[in-house]
N, C-alpha and C positions, 0 to 999 in steps of 0.2 A: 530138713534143710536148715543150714544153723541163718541166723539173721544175718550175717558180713557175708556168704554165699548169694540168699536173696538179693540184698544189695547190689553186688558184685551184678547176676544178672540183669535185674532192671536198668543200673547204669549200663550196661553193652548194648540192652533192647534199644536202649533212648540214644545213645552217640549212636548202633547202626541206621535208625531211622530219622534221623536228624541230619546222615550223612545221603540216605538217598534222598531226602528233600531238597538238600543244597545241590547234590546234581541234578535231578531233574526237573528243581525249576531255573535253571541257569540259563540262559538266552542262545540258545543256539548260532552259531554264527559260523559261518565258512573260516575254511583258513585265511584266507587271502585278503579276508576285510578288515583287517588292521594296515594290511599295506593298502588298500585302496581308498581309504579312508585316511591315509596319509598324501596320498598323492592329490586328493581331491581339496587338503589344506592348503598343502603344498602350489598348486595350478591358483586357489584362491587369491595366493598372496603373488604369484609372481607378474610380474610389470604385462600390459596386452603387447600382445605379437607385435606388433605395428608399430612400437619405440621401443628405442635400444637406448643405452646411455654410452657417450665416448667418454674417454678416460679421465675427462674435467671432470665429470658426473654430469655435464649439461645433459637434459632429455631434450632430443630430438627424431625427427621422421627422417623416413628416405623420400619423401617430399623436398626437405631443405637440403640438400644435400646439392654442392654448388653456389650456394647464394654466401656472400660473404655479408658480415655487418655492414661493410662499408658501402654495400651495393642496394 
C-alpha cells in the first residue's frame, strides 16, 4: 500500500466516524418542538387575556367600559 493510499484511508476512517458521532450525539428532538417552542415565546410575550388596547394604545379592562373621565 503506497503511503498517499494509507493516508487517503485513515482520513475516510476519521471523517466517517467523526460523522457518526455528530449524529448520534445530537439531541433528539420531535418535529414540532421548534414550533412549540415558538408558540410558548410567542403566549410569553403577549398582553393577559383580560386587557386589550383601543386604538389610542390606552390599556384598558372590560370592567371600564362605560365609565367616562368625566364621570
Amino acid at each position: 500500500m503506497t503511503p498517499l493510499a494509507f493516508l487517503g484511508l485513515a482520513a475516510a476512517i476519521t471523517l466517517l466516524g467523526s460523522l457518526f458521532l455528530v449524529i448520534s450525539g445530537r439531541k433528539k428532538t420531535p418535529w414540532e418542538s421548534s414550533i412549540n417552542s415558538f408558540r410558548k415565546r410567542l403566549e410569553a410575550i403577549a398582553p393577559p387575556e383580560h386587557q386589550t388596547a383601543d386604538p389610542s394604545g390606552d390599556m384598558w379592562t372590560p370592567g371600564d367600559r362605560g365609565r367616562s373621565a368625566g364621570t
